[in-house]
N, C-alpha and C positions, 0 to 999 in steps of 0.2 A: 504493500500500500504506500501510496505518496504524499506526504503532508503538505499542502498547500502554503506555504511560507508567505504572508505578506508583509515582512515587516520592510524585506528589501524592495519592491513598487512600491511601496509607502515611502521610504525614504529616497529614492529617484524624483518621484512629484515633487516632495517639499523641498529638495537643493536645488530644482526647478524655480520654485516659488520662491524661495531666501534672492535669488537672482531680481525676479521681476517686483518685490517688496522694496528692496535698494534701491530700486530704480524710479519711483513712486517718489513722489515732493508730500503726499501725507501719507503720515502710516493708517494704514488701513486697524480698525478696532473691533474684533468681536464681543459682543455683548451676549451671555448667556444668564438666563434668567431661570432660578430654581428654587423651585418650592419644597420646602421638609427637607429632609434630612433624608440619604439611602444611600446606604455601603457601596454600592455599584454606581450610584449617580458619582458617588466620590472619585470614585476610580475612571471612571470620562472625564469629569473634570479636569483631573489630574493629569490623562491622558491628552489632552486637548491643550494644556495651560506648557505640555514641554515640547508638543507641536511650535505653539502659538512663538514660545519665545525661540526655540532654531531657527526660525524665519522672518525673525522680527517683525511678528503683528502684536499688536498691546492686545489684552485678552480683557472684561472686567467680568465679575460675576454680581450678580442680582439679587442675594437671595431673602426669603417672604417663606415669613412661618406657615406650617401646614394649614393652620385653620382659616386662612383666608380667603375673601368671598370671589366669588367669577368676577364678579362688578369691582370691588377693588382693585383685584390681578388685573384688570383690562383697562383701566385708569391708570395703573402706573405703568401698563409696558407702553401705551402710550407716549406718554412721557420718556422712555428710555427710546423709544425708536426715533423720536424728533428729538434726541441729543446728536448733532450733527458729528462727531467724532463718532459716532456709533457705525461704522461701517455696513454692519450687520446683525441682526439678534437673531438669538432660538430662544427656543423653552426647551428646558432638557426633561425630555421623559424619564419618566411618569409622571403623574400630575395625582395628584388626591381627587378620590374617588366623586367628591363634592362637588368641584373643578367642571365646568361645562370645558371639555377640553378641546374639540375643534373650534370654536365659537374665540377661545384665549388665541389660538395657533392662527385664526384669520385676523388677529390684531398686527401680523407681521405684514406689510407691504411685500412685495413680491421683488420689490429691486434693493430689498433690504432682506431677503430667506436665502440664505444659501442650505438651510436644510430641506427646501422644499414642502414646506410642510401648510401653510397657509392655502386656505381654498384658491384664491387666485394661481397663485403660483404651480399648483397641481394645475388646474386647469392648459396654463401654459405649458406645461410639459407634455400633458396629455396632447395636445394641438399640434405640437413643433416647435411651439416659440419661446421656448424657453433656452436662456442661453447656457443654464446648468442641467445637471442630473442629479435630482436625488442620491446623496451619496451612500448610502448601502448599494443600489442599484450600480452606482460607478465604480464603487468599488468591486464588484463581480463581475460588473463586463472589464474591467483592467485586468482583474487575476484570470478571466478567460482568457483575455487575451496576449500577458505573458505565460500563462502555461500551456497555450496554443491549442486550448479546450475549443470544437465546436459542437457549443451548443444550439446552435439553427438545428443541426440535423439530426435532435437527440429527443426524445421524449421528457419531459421537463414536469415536476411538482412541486409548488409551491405548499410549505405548509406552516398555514395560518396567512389571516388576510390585517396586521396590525399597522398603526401608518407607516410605522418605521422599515417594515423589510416588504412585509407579504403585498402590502398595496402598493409601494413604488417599485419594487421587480415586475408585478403583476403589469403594469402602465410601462415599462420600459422593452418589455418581453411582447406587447401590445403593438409599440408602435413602430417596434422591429418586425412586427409580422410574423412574431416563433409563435408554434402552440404552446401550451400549460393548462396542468390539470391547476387548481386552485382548491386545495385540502382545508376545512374548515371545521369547526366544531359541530357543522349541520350537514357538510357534505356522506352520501348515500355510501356504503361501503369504502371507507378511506382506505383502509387494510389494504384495497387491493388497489387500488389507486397510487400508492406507497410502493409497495414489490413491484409495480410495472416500470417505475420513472429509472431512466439512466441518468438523472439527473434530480438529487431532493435537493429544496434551497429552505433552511427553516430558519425561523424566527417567532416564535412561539415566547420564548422564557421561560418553559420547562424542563429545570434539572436532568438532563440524562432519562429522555426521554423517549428518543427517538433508538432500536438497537438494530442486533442483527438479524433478526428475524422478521423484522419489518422492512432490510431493504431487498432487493434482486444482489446478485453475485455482481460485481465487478462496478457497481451502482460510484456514480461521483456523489460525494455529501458536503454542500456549503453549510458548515454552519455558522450562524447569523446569530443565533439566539444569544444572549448573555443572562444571565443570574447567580444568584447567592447561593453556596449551598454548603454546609459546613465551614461558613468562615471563608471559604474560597469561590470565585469566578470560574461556571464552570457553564458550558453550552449547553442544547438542546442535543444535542447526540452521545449515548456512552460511547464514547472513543474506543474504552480496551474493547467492549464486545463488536463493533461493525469493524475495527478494523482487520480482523480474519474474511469479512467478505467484502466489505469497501474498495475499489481501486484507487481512490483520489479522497481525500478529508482535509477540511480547513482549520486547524485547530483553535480552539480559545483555553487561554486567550494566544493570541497574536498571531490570526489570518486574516479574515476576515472585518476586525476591528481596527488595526494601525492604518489601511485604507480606506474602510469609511472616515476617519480622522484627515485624514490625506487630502480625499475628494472635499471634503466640508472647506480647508481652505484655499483648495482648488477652488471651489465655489465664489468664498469668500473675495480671493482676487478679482476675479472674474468681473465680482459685483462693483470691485473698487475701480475696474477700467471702463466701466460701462459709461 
């Protein structure tokens, strides 16, 4: 089996971008905004904040106790998106359960999302005209496309449809014209939906969830997922058991994550030349 390494395409984009940052008369500023407190939101953070400084973009963070109202959170990101140094904001998922959370994510302008996540901005993407990709999405079409995976001519399952993976691959894998099956908590016999794909892409957040008995022999496994799970960051796939029948797996952490990190300020540039 082959472990899908992204730390090195992750760090090719961003010596790319430390270039085109220098080159810039203002530094470009990511503003991420986080609500509560979670062990894994820490570790993006953190992850994003030794991106942010290799490449010298100023990073700030936001953050707004759990208990805060929709109506408040959407009055102050306001306010943080018309701070002109703000290059660009997200809200870093998850969001408390209270949280009207698409409703917060359409408070971002679309030439201020480099995570794509605002209804505008989808929308753009979904059309053509958007000048980013979603980065979970770009990060998997990059690791396709250095490990010279083609996935056009492959049978393909998405499992789970949440904004961060299942819905922007679902729209990317769309406007490329691939088929996918789209595996969800209501789709009709997933089981076998799952064994047929040469190709599972998941993002669920469930623990070592996904094994070997669930996929086909020789089956490629993105996995996207991240969560807690004894104190440690561990994906949606148990790794020991698919990898006796897996041919290709992304490991978490550090496949699939240090590139969507990568594409975000990919994005983020982008937003700053526009």
């Amino acid at each position: 089996m082959i472990l899908l390494d992204g730390k090195a395409a992750a760090q090719k984009i961003l010596d790319g971008l430390k270039e085109q940052a220098a080159a810039l008369s203002k530094r470009p500023r990511l503003a991420i905004v986080v609500v509560g407190k979670d062990p894994v939101v820490d570790t993006f953070i953190s992850q994003k904040k030794k991106a942010a400084d290799g490449i010298g973009v100023d990073m700030r963070v936001y953050p707004f106790p759990t208990e805060i109202t929709t109506n408040e959170l959407r009055k102050r990101i306001a306010e943080i998106v018309h701070e002109k140094r703000n290059t660009g904001v997200i809200i870093q998922l998850p969001l408390p359960p209270h949280i009207n959370k698409q409703y917060i994510l359409n408070a971002i302008p679309a030439e201020k999302d480099p995570d794509v996540l605002s209804g505008r901005a989808i929308g753009n993407f979904a059309v053509g005209k958007s000048p980013v990709m979603p980065p979970v999405a770009g990060a998997i079409q990059k690791l396709f496309e250095e490990y010279k995976i083609d996935y056009r001519a492959k049978s393909i399952a998405i499992v789970g449809a949440g904004a961060l993976v299942g819905r922007p691959v679902a729209l990317w894998l769309m406007t490329e014209g691939v088929g996918f099956t789209l595996i969800t908590e209501n789709t009709a016999y997933p089981e076998a939906a799952l064994r047929e794909a040469d190709i599972v892409i998941s993002g669920i957040g469930k623990p070592r969830s996904i094994t070997e008995d669930q996929i086909k022999k020789g089956a490629i496994i993105i996995d996207a997922g991240t969560s807690e799970s004894a104190g440690e960051i561990v994906g949606d796939v148990d790794a020991d058991s698919v990898s006796a029948k897996a041919s290709v797996l992304t490991p978490v952490p550090g496949g699939i994550g240090p590139l969507t990190v990568a594409i975000l300020f990919k994005n983020l540039m982008t937003l700053a030349q526009a």
